[in-house]
N, C-alpha and C positions, 0 to 999 in steps of 0.2 A: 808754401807760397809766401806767407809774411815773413821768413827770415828771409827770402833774395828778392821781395821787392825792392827793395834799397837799391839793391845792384841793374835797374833797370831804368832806359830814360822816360821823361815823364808821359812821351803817348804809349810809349809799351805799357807803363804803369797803369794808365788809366782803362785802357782796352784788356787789361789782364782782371781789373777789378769789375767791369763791365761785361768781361765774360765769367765770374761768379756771378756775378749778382744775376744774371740770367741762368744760371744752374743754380742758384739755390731757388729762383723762381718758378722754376718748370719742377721742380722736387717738391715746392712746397703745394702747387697746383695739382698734381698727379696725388699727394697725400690728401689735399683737403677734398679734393674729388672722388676720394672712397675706392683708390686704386693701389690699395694695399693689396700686397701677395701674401697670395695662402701659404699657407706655411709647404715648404719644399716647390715653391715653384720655381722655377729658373727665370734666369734673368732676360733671357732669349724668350720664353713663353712671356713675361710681364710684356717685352717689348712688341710682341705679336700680339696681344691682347691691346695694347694700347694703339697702335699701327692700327687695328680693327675698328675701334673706337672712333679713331680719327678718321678713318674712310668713311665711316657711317655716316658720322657727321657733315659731311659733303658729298655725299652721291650726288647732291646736285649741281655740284660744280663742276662741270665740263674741260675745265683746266686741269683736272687733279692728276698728278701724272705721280709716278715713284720718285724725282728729284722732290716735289713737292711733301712728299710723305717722308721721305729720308732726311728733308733737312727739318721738318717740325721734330721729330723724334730727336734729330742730333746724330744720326747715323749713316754710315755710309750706302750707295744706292747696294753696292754689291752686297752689305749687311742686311739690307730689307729685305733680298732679293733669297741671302738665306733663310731667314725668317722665316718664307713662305714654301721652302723646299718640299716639305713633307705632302704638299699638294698642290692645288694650283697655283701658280704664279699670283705675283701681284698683281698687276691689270685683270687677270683673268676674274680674281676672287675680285675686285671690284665691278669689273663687267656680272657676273654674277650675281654681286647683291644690287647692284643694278635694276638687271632683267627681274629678280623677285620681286622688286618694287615697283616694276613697270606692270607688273602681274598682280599684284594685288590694286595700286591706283585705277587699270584696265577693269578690275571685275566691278568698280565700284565707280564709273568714272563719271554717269548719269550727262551722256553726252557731249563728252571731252570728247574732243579729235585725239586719235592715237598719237599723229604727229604733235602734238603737244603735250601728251601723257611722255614720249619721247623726251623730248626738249625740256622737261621740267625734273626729268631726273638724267640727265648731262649727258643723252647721246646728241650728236652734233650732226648725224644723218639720217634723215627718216629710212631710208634705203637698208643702210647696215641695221641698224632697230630692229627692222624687220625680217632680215635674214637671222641674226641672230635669236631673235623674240622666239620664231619658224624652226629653228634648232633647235634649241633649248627647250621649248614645251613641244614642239610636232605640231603647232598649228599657228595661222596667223593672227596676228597681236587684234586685227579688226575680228576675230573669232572669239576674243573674250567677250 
């Protein structure tokens, strides 16, 4: 990269160094954050681990979609989407850690409306919540 900046005009130049400096940022963040890999893990698994991390950290953002995960990673939607081959999909494994959290807030919610136990961990329909709540455990989410 520093012998053919020269050969580049000055917004490519800048937009080239501003795209390092955001990859040495997100390398240096992922290291200071104790997201070193064990030794023999793949780079596909660090990515899947880090992907996981980052859904966790927002289950309760109702926006969170796979364009939204694929570009914080830096990877493409079809790359996230392998990622998660070996089992469920992406939405899915987030609707699922989801519903566990909707499952434990539930058991413990000391007269929380369901629909708000809902709503505060990013489903956006009380209706679907609770089909899927009704799926997943076999009973309704007002049964916790």
């Amino acid at each position: 990269v520093w012998g053919h900046h020269a050969d580049l005009a000055g917004p490519e130049r800048l937009a080239l160094g501003d795209a390092l400096l955001r990859l040495i940022e997100r390398v240096a963040a992922h290291d200071t954050a104790g997201a070193t890999a064990p030794v023999g893990e793949s780079a596909a698994t660090r990515q899947r681990r880090l992907a996981e991390a980052f859904i966790l950290e927002r289950l309760h953002d109702h926006r969170l979609d796979v364009a939204h995960i694929a570009a914080h990673l830096g990877v493409s939607t079809r790359y996230l989407h392998r990622l998660f081959a070996d089992g469920a999909q992406v939405m899915q494994w987030v609707q699922e850690q989801r519903l566990q959290a909707c499952w434990q807030a539930l058991r413990t919610r000391r007269g929380r409306p369901v629909a708000e136990v809902a709503w505060a961990w990013g489903f956006t329909s009380a209706a679907h919540f609770s089909r899927s709540f009704k799926r997943r455990f076999g009973v309704p989410p007002s049964a916790v």
